[in-house]
C-alpha positions in Angstrom: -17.6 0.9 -14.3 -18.3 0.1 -10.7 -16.8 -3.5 -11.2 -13.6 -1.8 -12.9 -12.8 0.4 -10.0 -13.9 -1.9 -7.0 -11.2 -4.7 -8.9 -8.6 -1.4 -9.4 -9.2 -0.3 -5.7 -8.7 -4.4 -4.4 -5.6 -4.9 -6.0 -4.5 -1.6 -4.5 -5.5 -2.3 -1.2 -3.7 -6.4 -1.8 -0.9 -5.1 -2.9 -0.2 -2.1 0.0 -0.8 -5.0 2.2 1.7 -7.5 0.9 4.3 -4.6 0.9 3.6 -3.9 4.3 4.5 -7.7 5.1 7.6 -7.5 3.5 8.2 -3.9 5.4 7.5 -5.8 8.8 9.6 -9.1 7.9 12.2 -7.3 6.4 12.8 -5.2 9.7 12.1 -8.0 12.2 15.1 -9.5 10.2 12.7 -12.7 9.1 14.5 -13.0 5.6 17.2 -15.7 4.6 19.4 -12.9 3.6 19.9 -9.3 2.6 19.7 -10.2 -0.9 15.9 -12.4 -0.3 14.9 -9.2 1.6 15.7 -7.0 -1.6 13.8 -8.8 -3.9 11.1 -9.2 -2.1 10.6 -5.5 -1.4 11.8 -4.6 -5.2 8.8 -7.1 -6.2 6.2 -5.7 -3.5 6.7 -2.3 -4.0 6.8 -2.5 -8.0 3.3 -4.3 -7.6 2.0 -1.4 -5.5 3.0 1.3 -7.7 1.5 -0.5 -10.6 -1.9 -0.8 -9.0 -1.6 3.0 -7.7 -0.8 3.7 -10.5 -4.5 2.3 -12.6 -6.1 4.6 -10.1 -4.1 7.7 -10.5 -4.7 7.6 -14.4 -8.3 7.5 -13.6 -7.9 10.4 -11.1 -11.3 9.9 -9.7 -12.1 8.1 -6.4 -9.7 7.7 -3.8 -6.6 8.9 -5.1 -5.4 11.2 -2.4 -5.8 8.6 0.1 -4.1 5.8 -1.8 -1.3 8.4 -2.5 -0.9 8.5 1.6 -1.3 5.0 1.5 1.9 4.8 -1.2 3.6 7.3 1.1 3.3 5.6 4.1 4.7 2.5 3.2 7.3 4.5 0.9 8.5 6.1 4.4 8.9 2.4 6.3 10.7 1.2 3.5 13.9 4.0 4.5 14.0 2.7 8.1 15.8 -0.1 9.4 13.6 -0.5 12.5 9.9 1.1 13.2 9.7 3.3 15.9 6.5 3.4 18.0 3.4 5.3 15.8 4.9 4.3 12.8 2.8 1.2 12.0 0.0 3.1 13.4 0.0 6.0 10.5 0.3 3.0 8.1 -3.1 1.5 9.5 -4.5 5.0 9.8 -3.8 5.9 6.2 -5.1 2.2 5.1 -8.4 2.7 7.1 -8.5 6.3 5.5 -8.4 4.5 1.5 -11.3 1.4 2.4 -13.8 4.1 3.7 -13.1 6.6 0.5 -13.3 3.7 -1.4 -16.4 2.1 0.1 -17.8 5.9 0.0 -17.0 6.5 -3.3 -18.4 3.2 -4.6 -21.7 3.7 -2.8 -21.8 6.9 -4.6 -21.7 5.5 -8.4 
């Protein structure tokens, strides 16, 4: 079970992290075009939902954390630029899921 979840919380944690590179490119206007900058946030964020998703069916472990996590990246997705703090509560909330996660893994 330990393996299971430390995969399930990984491919969380990948996948946040790849949306948030699409978040940051897409605003800093580092996309071909509008249309390259739509799939590639359509793709990223499907890919984080899914792996949230795995660990919300478990409901055990780090859930409310990766839910903030989710959120986070949910709310930089409806802005067109990032005002100051707003990468910051992004980094906070990712900091927030690794040490539930390492803490709940050391646990079991």
């Amino acid at each position: 079970m330990y393996l299971a979840r430390r995969d399930a919380y990984a491919a969380f944690l990948t996948a946040s992290d790849a949306e948030g590179a699409v978040i940051w490119r897409r605003t800093e206007g580092r996309y071909d075009s509008p249309e390259d900058a739509l799939a590639a946030t359509r793709e990223s964020y499907a890919a984080t939902q899914a792996a949230f998703n795995v660990l919300d069916v478990e409901g055990v472990g780090p859930v409310e954390q990766a839910r903030d996590l989710r959120d986070q990246l949910r709310d930089l997705h409806r802005l067109d630029t990032v005002p100051d703090g707003a990468w910051e509560a992004y980094t906070t909330a990712r900091a927030a899921f690794v040490h539930a996660a390492r803490g709940f893994l050391g646990r079991n």
